[in-house]
C-alpha positions as CSV (number, residue, x, y, z in Angstrom):
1,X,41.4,-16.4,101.1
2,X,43.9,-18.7,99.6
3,X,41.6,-20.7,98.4
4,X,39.6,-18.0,96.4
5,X,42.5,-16.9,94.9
6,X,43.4,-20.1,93.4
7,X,40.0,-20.6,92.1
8,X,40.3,-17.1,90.3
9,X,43.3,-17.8,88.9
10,X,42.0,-20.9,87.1
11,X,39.7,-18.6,85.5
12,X,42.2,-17.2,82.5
13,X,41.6,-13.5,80.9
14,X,41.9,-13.0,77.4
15,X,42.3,-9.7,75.2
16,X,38.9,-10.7,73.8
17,X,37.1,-10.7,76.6
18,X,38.3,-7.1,78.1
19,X,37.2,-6.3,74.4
20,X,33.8,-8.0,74.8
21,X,33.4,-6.4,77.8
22,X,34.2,-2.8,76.8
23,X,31.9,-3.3,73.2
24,X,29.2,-4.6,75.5
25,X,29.4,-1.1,78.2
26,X,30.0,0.9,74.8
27,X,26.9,-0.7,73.0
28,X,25.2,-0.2,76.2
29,X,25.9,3.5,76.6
30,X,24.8,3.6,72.8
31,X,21.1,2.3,73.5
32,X,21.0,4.4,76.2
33,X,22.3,7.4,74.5
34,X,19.4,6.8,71.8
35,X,17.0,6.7,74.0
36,X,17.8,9.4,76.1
37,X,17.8,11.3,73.2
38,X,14.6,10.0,72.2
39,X,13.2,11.1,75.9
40,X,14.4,14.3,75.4
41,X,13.1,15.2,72.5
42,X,9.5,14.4,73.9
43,X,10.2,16.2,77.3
44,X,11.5,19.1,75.3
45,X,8.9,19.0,72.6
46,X,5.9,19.1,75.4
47,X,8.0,21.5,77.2
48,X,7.5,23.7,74.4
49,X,4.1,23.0,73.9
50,X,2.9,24.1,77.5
51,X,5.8,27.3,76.9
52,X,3.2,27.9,74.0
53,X,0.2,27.5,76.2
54,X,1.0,28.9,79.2
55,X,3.8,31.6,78.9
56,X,3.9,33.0,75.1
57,X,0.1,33.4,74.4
58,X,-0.1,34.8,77.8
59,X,2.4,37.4,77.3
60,X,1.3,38.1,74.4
61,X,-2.3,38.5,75.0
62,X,-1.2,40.6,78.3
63,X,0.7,43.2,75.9
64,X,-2.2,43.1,73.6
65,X,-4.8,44.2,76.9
66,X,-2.2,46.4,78.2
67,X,-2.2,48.3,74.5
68,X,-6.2,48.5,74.2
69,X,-6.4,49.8,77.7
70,X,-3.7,52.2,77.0
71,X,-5.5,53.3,73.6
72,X,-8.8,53.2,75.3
73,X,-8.2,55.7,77.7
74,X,-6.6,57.9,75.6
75,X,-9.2,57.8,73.7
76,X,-11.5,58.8,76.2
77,X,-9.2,61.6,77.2
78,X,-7.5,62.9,74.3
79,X,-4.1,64.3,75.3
80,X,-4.4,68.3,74.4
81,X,-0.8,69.4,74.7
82,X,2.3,67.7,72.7
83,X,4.0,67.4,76.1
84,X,0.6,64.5,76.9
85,X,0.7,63.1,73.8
86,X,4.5,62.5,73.9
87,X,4.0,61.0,77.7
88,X,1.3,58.6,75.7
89,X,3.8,57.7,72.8
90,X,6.2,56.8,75.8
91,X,3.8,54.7,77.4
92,X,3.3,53.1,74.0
93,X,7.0,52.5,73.5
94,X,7.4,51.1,77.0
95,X,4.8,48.4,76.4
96,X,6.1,47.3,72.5
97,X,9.5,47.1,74.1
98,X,9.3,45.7,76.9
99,X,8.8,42.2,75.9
100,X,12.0,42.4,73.7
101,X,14.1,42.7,77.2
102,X,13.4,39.4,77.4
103,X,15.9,36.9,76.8
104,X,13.1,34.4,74.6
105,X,11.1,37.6,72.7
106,X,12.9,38.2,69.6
107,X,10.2,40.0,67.9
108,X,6.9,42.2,68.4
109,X,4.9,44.2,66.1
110,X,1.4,45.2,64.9
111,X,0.4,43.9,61.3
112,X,-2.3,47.1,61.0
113,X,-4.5,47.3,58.0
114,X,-6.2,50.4,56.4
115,X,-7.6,50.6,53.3
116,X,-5.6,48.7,50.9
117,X,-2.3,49.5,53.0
118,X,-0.8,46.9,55.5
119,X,1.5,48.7,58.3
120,X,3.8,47.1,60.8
121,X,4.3,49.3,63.6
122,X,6.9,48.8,66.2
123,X,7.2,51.9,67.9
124,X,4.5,53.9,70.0
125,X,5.0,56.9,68.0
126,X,3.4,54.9,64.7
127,X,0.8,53.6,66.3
128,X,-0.6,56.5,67.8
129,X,-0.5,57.9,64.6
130,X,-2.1,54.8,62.9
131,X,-5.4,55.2,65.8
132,X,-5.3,59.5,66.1
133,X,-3.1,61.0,63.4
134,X,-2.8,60.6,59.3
135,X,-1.9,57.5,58.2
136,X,0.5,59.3,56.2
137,X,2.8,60.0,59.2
138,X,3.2,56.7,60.1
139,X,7.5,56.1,60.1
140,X,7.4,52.9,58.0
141,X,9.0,50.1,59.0
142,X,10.4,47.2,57.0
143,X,8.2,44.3,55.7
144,X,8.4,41.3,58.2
145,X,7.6,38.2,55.9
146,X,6.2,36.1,59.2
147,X,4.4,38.5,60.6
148,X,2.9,39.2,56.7
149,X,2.4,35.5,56.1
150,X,0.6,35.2,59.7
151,X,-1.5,37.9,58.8
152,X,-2.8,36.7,55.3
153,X,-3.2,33.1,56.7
154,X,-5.2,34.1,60.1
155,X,-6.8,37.6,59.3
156,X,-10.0,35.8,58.7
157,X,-10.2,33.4,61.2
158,X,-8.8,36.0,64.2
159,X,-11.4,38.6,62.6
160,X,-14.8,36.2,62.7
161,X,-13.8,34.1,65.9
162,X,-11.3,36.7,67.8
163,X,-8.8,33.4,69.0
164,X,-5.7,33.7,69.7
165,X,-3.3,31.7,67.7
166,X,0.0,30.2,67.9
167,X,2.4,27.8,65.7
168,X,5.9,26.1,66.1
169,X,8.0,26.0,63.9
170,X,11.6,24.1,63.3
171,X,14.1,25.2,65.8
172,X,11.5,25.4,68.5
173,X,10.5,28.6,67.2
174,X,7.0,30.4,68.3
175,X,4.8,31.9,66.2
176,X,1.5,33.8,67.9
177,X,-0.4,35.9,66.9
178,X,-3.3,37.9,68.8
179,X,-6.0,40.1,68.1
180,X,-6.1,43.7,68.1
181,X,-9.4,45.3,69.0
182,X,-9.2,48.8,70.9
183,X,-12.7,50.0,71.9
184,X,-14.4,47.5,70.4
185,X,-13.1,48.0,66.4
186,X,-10.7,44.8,64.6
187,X,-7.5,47.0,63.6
188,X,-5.2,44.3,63.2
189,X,-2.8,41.6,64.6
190,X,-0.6,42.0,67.2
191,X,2.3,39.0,66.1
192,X,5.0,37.7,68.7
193,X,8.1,35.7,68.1
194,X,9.5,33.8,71.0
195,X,12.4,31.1,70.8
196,X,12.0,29.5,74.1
197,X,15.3,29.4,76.6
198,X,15.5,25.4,77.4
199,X,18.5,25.3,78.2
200,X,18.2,24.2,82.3
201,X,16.0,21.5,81.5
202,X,18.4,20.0,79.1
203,X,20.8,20.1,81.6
204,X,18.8,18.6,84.3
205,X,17.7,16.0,82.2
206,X,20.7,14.8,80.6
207,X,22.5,14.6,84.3
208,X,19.5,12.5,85.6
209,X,20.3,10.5,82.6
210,X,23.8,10.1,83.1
211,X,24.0,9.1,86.4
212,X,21.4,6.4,86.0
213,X,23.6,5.2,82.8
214,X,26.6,5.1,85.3
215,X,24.5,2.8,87.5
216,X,23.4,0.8,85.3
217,X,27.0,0.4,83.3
218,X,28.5,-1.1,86.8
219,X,25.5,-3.4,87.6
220,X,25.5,-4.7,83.6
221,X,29.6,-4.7,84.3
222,X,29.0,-7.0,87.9
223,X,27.1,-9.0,85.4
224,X,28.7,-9.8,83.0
225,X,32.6,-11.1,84.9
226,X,29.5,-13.2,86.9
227,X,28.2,-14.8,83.5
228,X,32.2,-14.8,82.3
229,X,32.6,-17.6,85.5
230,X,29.8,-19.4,85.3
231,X,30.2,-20.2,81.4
232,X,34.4,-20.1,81.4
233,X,33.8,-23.1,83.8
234,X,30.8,-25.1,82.0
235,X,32.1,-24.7,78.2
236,X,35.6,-25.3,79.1
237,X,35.4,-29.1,77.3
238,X,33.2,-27.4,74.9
239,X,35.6,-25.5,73.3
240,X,38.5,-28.1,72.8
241,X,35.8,-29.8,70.9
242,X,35.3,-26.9,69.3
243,X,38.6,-26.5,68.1
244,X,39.0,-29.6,66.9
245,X,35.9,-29.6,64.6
246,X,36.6,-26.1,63.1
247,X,39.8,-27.6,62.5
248,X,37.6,-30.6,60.6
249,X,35.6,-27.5,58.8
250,X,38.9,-25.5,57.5
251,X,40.3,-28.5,56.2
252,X,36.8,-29.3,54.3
253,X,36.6,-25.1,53.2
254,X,40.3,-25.7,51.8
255,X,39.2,-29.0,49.9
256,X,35.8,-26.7,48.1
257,X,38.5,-23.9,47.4
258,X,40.6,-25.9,45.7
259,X,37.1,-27.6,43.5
260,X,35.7,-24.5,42.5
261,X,39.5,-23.3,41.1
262,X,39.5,-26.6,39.4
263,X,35.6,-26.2,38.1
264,X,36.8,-22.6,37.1
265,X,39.9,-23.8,35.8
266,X,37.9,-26.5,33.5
267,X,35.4,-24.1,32.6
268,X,37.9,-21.7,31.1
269,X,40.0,-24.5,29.3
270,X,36.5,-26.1,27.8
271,X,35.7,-22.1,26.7
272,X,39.1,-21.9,25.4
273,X,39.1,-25.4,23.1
274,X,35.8,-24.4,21.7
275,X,36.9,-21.1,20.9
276,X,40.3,-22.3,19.7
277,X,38.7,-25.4,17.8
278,X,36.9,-23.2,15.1
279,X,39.5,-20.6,14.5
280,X,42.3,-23.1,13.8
281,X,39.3,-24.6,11.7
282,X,39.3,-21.6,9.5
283,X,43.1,-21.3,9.8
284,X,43.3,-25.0,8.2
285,X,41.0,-23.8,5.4
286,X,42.3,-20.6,4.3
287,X,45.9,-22.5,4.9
288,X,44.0,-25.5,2.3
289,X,42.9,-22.4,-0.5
290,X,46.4,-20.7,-0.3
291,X,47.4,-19.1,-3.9
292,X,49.6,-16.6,-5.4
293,X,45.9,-14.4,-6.1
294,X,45.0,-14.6,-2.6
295,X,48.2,-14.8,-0.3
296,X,47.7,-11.3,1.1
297,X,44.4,-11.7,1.8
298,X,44.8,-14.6,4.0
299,X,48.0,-13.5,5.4
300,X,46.1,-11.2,7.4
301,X,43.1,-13.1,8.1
302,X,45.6,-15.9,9.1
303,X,47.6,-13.4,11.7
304,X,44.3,-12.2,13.5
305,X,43.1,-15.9,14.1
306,X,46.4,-16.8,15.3
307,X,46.4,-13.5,17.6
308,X,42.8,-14.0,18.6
309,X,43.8,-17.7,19.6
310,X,46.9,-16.6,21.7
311,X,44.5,-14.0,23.5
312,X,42.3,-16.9,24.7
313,X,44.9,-18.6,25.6
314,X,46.5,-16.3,27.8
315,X,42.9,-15.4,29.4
316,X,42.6,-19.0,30.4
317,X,46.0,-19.1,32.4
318,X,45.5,-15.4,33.3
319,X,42.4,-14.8,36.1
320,X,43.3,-11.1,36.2
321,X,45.1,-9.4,33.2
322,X,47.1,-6.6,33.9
323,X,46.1,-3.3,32.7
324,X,48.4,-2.7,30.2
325,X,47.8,-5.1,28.1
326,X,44.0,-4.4,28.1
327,X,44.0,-0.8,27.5
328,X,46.9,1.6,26.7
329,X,47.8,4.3,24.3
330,X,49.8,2.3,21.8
331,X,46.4,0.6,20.9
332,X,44.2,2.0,17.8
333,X,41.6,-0.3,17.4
334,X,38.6,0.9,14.9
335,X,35.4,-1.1,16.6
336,X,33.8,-0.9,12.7
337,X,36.3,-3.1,11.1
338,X,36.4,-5.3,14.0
339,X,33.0,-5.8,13.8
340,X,33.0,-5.9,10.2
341,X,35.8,-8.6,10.2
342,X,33.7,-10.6,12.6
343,X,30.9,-11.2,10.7
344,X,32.6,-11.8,7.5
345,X,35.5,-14.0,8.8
346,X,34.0,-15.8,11.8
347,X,30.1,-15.7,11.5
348,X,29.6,-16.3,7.9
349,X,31.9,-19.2,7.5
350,X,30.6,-21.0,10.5
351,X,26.7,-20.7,9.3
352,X,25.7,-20.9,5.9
353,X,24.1,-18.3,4.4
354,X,20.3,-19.1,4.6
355,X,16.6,-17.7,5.4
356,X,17.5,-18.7,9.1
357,X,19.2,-15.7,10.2
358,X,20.8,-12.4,8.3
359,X,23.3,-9.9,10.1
360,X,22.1,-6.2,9.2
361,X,24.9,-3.8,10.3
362,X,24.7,0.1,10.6
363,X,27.9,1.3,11.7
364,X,28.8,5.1,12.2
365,X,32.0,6.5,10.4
366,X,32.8,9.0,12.6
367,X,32.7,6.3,15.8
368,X,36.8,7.1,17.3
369,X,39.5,5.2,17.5
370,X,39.7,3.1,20.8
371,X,43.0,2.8,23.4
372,X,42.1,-0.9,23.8
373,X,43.4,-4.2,22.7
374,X,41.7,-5.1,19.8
375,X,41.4,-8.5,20.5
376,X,39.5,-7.7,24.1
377,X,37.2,-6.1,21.6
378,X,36.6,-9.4,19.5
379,X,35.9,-11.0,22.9
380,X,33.2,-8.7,24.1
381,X,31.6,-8.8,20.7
382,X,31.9,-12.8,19.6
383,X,30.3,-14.3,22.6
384,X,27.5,-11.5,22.5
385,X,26.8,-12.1,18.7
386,X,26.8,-16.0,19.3
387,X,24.4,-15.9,21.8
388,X,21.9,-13.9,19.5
389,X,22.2,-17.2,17.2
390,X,22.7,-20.1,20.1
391,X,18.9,-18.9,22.0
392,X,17.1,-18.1,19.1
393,X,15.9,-21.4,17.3
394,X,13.8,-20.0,14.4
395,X,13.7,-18.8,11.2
396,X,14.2,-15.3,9.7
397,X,16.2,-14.3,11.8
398,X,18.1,-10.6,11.9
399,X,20.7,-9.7,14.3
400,X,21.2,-5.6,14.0
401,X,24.5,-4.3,15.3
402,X,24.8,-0.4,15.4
403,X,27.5,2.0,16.4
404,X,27.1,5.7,17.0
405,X,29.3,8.4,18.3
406,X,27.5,10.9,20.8
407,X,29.6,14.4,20.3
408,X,27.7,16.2,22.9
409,X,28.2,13.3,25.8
410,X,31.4,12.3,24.5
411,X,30.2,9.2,24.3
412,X,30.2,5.8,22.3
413,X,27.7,3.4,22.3
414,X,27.8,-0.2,20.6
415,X,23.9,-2.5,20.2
416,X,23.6,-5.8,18.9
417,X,19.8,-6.6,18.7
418,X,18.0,-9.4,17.3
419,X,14.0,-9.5,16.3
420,X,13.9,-13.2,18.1
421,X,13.0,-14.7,21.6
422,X,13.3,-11.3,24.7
423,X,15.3,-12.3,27.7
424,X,13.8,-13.7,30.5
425,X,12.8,-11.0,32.7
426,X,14.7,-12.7,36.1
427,X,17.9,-12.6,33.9
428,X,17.9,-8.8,33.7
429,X,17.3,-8.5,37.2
430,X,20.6,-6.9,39.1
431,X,22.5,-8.8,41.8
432,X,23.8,-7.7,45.5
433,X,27.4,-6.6,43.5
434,X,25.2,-4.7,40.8
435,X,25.2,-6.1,37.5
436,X,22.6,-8.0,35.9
437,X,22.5,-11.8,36.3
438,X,22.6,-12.7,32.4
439,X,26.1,-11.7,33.2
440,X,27.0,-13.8,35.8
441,X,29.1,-17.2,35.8
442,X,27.7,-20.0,34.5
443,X,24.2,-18.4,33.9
444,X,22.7,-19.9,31.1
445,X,18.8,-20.6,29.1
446,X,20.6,-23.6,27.4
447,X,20.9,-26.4,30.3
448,X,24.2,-26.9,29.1
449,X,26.4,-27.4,32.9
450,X,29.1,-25.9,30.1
451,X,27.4,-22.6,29.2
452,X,27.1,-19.2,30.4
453,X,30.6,-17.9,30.3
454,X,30.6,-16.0,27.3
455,X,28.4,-13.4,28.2
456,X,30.3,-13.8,31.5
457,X,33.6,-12.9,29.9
458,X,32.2,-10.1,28.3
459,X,30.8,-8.5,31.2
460,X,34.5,-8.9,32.7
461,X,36.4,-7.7,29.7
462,X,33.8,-4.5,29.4
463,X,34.7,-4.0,33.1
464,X,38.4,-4.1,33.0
465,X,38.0,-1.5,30.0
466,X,36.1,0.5,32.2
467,X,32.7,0.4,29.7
468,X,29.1,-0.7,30.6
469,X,27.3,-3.4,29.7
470,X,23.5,-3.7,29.8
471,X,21.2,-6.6,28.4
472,X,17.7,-5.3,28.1
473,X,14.3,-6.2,26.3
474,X,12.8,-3.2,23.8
475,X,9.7,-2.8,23.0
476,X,9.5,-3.3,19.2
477,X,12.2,-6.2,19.0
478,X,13.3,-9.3,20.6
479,X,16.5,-8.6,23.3
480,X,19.7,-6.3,22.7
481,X,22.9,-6.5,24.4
482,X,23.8,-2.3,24.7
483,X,27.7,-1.0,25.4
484,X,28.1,2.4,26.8
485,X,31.7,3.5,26.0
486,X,33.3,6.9,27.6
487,X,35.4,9.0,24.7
488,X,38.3,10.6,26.6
């Protein structure tokens, strides 16, 4: 006994395993659940069928006899007093109703038709009327839309082939409808509506089920502390070596975390330079043409570069900006003169004016006044113009850029659209995070290891204003880059 004891105390339990065992019994239970569910829904579903076969359509063609008989034989002796005919109105009643005592009948009538009149009768008192008064005495009774639509649907078929018909509907709900032929004549339907009581067999079912689950939950628990043994004493040695190589693998994971901040890193300093590099380039210039006629003039032109710089700047230290100084109240930025400024100021004095490209611009007056830096602006728009003129290598071309102000949506929208080369269709596919992969890092058409990051940052910089960016191929044109921006 001793000696058993010691050898199960080698054996050394874990939180993880009682967890692995419980998840195991739960995930167990949970197949079996499913398909116990499964089984019950057949059982009960043919369980309904063969309560359709055998018990409804019986009953109900058993009420329908019982009436013809009934009407038969009064027809053969006509009652003569009122005290007769009242006893055969009883009679009438007794049959009509009693099928409603039952717990599963929820509804019984006759869908009678005369002339161009449809009658459901419930009571005895209507029908006799209907076969051996006046019509016209008939008490009527309220329109019952199944029964109507049974009637419609089957009068035809029931009338040429005298079948008795039944239908379930959702909720295990009986529909059945019999023929109504006293001495001989078609006078109607007689329509049923049973909800089956299943209750019991549920019951017996899902206790069968249960106590086989138990069963099997303490065999498959037997198991499992017998596989927890056996592998706790073969992998013992495994798992020391185990340790040490994941040990090996964090080390290496740490080592391609630290790369990719440094690839990221360089990327955003290269991105930086180059943007940086032209700007202090014009600065230099206007700095070279300075006069007493144009010092205002370059003043401000001057103060935006230097502001523009100091933004790219601070995005290459900064991964994440904070809110504030992306969007907030105490920024008025008109997108029109930004855009106007950047063709003018930054486009036009990099490229010559030739026949190998022309900016058309169509800009709406009445486009609002944004809450966002001004300078995130220039750095959605920039990159998005300068890839209209990097991937498209021929001449005449025209890059369109259009604002417009939606009233009615309360919203703005921003296109810049060239008549050159479309995207590549795989490029406007979306990703698993849901944007489209022309804006994703370092996703380029040039082959350049250092491209694809402007359309990159603009994507971000749309996102942190909380706009939408979409790159898309029209019909009559070459490719458009399309911002969607929400008017508060």
């Amino acid at each position: 006994m001793k000696k058993l004891l010691n050898k199960i105390t080698k054996y050394h339990f874990e939180a993880w395993h009682l967890i692995l065992l419980i998840l195991i019994i739960v995930t167990f239970h949970t197949i079996l659940t499913f398909i116990h569910n499964n089984s019950t829904k057949v059982v009960i579903s043919r369980s309904i069928e063969i309560f359709r076969k055998e018990m409804v359509e019986r009953i109900a063609d058993l009420t329908t006899t019982s009436l013809e008989m009934l009407v038969e034989q009064v027809r053969s002796n006509p009652p003569e007093r009122e005290e007769e005919k009242l006893k055969v109105i009883e009679k009438l009643n007794i049959i009509l109703n009693q099928q409603l005592l039952q717990k599963s009948v929820k509804k019984i009538c006759i869908v009678a038709e005369r002339g161009n009149t449809i009658y459901f009768i419930k009571d005895g008192r209507s029908l006799y009327n209907f076969l051996f008064g006046a019509p016209d005495e008939i008490k009527i009774s309220e329109i019952d839309n199944d029964a109507f639509k049974m009637y419609i649907t089957l009068r035809d078929s029931v009338y040429d082939f005298e079948k008795i018909y039944s239908h379930l509907k959702e909720g295990n709900i009986v529909e059945v409808v019999v023929p109504f032929i006293p001495w001989g004549e078609f006078h109607g339907l007689v329509y049923m509506k049973v909800v089956p009581d299943i209750s019991n067999i549920i019951r017996v079912i899902s206790s069968s089920y249960s106590e086989i689950g138990a069963v099997f939950s303490v065999l498959i628990l037997f198991g499992l502390l017998g596989m927890f043994f056996i592998s706790n004493y073969v992998l013992r040695e495994r798992d020391d070596a185990l340790r040490e190589l994941y040990k090996e693998k964090e080390i290496q994971i740490r080592k391609e975390v630290e790369r990719r901040k440094e690839i990221n890193f360089a990327n955003r300093i290269y991105h930086a330079h180059h943007k940086a590099e032209k700007i202090m380039g014009f600065v230099n210039e206007d700095l070279s043409s300075l006069s007493k006629d144009n010092i205002e003039e370059v003043k401000i032109r001057v103060i935006k570069y230097a502001k523009f710089i100091s933004r790219v700047i601070y995005d290459m230290k900064i991964i994440e900006p904070p809110i504030h100084v992306v969007r907030s109240n105490i920024f008025k930025t008109n997108v029109n003169e930004v855009i106007r400024f950047l063709i003018n100021n930054v486009f036009l004095r990099v490229y010559k004016k030739s026949d190998e490209y022309d900016f058309e611009l169509n800009l709406d007056d009445v486009f609002p006044v944004l809450n966002v830096n001004e300078y995130i602006l220039w750095e959605i728009i920039e990159p998005l113009i300068q890839n209209k003129i990097d991937h498209n290598n021929r001449e005449g071309l025209v890059i369109f850029i259009k604002t417009e102000y939606d009233e009615k949506a309360l919203e703005g929208r921003i296109f810049i659209e060239d008549n050159g080369e479309k995207f590549k269709e795989k490029l406007l596919e979306f990703n698993q995070f849901g944007y489209q992969r022309i804006f994703e890092e370092n996703v380029s058409t040039k082959g350049d290891r250092n491209s694809g990051f402007g359309c990159y940052i603009a994507y971000e910089n749309c996102k942190r204003c909380g706009w939408k960016i979409f790159a898309e191929n029209p019909v009559n044109s070459g490719a458009r880059f399309k911002i969607i921006i929400p008017i508060s």
